[in-house]
Backbone as CSV, one residue per row, in Angstrom:
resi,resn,N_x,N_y,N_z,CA_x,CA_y,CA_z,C_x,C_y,C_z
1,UNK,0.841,-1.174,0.000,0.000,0.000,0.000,0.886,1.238,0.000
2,UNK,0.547,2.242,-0.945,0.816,3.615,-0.985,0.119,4.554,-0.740
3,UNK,0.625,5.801,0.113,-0.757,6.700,0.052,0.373,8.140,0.041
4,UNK,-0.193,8.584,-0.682,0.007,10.305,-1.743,-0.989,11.070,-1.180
5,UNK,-0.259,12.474,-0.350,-1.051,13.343,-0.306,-1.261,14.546,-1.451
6,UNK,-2.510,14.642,-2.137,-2.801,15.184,-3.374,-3.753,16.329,-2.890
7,UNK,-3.392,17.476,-4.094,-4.472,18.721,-4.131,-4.987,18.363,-5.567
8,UNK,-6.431,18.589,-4.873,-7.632,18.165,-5.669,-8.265,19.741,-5.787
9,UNK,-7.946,19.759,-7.488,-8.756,21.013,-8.158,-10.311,20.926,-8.664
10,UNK,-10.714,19.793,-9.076,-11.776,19.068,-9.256,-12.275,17.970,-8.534
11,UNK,-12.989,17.711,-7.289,-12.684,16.683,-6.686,-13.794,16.010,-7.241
12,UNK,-14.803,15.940,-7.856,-16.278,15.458,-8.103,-15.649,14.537,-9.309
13,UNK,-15.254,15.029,-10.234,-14.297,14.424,-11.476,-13.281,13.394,-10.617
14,UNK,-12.442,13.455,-9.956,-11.853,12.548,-9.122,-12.352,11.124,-8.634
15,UNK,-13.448,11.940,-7.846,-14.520,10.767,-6.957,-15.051,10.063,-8.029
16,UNK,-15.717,11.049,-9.189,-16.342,9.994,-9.915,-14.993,9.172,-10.948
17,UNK,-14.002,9.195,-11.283,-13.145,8.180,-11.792,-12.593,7.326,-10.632
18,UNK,-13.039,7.315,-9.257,-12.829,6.420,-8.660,-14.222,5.250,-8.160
19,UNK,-14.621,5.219,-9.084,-15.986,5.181,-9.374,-17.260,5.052,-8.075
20,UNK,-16.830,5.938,-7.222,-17.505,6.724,-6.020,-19.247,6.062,-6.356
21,UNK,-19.821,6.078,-5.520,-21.778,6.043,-5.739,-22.004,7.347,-6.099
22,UNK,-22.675,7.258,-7.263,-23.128,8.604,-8.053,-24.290,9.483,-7.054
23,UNK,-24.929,8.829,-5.657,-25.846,9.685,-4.740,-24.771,10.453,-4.098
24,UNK,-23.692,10.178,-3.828,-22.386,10.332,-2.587,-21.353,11.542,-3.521
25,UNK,-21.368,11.244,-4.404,-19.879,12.329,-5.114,-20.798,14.259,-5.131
26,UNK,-21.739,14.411,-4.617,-22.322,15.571,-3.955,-21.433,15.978,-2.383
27,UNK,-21.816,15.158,-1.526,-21.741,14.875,-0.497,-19.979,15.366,-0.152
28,UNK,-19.603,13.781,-1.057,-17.758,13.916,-0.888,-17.419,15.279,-1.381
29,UNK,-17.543,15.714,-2.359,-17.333,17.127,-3.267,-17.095,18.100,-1.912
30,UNK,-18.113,18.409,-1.497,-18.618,19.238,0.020,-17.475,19.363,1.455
31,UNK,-16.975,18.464,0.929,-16.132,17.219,2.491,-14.710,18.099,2.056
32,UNK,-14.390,17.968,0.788,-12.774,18.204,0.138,-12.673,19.786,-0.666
33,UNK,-13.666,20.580,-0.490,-13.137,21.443,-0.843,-12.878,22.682,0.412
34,UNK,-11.535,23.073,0.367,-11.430,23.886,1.774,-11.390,25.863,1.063
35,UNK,-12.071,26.273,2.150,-12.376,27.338,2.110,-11.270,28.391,2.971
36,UNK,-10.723,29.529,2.529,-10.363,30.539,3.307,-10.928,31.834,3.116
37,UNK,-11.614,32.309,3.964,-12.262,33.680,3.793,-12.073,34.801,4.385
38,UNK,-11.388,35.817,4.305,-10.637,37.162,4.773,-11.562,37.909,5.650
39,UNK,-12.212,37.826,6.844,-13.615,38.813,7.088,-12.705,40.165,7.528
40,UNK,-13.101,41.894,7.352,-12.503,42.679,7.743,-13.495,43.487,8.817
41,UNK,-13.506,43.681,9.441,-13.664,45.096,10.451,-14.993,44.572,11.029
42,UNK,-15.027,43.170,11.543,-15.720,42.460,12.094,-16.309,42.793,13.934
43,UNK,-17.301,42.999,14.088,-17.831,43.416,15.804,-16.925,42.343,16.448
44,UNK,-16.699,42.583,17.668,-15.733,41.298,18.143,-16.629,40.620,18.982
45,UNK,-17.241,41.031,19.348,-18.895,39.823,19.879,-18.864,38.737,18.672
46,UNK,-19.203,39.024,17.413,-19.456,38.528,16.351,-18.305,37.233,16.009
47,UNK,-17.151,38.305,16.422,-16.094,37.058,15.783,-15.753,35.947,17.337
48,UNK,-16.461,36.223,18.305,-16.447,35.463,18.994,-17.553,34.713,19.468
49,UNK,-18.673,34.737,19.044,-19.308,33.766,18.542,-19.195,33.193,17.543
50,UNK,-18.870,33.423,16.222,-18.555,33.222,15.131,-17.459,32.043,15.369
51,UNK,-16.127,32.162,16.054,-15.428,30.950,16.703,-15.778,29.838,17.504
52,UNK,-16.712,30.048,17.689,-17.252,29.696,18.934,-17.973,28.259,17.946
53,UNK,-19.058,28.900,16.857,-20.061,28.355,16.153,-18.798,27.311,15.053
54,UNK,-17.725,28.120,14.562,-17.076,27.249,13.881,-16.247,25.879,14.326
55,UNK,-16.110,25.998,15.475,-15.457,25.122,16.004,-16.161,24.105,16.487
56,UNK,-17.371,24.526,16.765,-18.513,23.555,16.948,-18.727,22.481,16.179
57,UNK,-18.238,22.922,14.736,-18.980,21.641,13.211,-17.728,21.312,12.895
58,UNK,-16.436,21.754,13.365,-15.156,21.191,12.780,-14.081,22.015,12.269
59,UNK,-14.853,23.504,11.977,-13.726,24.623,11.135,-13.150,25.355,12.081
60,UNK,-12.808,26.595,11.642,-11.813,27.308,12.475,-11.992,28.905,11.780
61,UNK,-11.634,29.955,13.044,-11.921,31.143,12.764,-10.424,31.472,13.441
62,UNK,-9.136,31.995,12.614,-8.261,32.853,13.377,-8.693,34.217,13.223
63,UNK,-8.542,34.611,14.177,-8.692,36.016,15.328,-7.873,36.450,15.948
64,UNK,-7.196,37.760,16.094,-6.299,38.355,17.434,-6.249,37.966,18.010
65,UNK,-5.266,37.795,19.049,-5.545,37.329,20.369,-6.346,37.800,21.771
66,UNK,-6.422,38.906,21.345,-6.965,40.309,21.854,-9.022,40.098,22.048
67,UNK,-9.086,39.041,21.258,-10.783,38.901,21.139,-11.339,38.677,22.286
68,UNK,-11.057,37.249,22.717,-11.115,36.926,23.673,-11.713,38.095,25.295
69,UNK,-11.094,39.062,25.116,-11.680,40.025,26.140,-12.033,41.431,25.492
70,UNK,-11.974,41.052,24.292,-12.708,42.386,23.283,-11.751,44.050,23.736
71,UNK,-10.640,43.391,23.116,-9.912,44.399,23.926,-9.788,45.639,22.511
72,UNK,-10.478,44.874,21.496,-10.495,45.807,20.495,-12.133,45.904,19.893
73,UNK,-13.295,46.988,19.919,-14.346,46.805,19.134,-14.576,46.086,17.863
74,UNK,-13.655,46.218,16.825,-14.081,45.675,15.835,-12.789,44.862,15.298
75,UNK,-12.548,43.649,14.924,-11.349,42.884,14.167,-11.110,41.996,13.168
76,UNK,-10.174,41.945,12.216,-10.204,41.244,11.463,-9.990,39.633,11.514
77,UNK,-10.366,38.958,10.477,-10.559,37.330,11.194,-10.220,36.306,9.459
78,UNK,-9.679,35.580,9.366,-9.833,34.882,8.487,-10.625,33.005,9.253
79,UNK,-11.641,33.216,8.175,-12.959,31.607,8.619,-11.784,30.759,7.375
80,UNK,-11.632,29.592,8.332,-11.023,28.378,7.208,-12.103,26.780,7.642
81,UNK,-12.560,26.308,6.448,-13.537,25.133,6.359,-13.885,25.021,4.903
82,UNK,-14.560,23.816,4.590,-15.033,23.070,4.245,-16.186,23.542,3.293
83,UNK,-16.514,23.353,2.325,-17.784,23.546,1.436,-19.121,22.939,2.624
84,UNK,-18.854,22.272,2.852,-19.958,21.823,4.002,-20.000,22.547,5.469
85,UNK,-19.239,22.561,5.900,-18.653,23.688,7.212,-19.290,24.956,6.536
86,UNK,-19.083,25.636,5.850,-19.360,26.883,5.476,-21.208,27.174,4.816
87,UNK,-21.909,25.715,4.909,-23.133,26.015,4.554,-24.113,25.565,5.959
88,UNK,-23.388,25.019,6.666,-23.912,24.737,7.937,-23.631,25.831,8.857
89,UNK,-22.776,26.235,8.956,-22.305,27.584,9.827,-23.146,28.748,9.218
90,UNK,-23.284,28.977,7.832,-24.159,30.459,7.205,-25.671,29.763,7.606
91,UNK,-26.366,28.697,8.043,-27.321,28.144,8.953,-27.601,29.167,10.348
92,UNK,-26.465,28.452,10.731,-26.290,28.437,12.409,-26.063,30.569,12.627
93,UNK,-25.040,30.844,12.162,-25.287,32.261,12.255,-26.664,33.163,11.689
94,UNK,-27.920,32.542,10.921,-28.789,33.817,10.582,-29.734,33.913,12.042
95,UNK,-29.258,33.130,12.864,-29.815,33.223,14.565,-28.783,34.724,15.323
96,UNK,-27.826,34.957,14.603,-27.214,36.071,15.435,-27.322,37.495,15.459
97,UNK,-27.591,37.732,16.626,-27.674,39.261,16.614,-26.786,40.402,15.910
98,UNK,-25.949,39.685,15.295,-24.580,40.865,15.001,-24.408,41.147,13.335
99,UNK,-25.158,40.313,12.325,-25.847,40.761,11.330,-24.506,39.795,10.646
């Protein structure tokens, strides 16, 4: 046995030449594509729930260190996850007060 760690530009094309179940290569697609998203001038309530909520489903929000006691009103944050992480979390946040 060999195992190769690979970046997958197409992963659906992948799954399906590995001839994946055609209900499932949705699903997997979702699983393997990773997300990084730059947020700027973010409420720090926000980005600390926002960490709070990501870490909950598996992703991750870096933040200042400074959040934590909101030692700054507003901060910048980069969200890193998952095509799936990122549609479950835009879920879970339209419950938050911070828009």
């Amino acid at each position: 046995m060999n195992a190769y760690k690979i970046s997958i530009a197409d992963a659906k094309s992948l799954f399906e030449k590995l001839g994946c179940d055609k209900g499932g290569l949705s699903i997997l697609s979702k699983k393997s594509e990773l997300h990084t998203i730059y947020i700027k001038d973010m409420h720090v309530g926000a980005a600390n729930i926002l960490k709070q909520d990501a870490l909950s489903i598996g992703a991750d929000l870096a933040v200042p260190s400074g959040v934590i006691i909101a030692k700054e009103p507003r901060v910048d944050a980069v969200l890193i996850g998952t095509t799936k992480h990122l549609e479950t979390l835009s879920r879970k946040e339209l419950a938050q007060p911070f828009g």
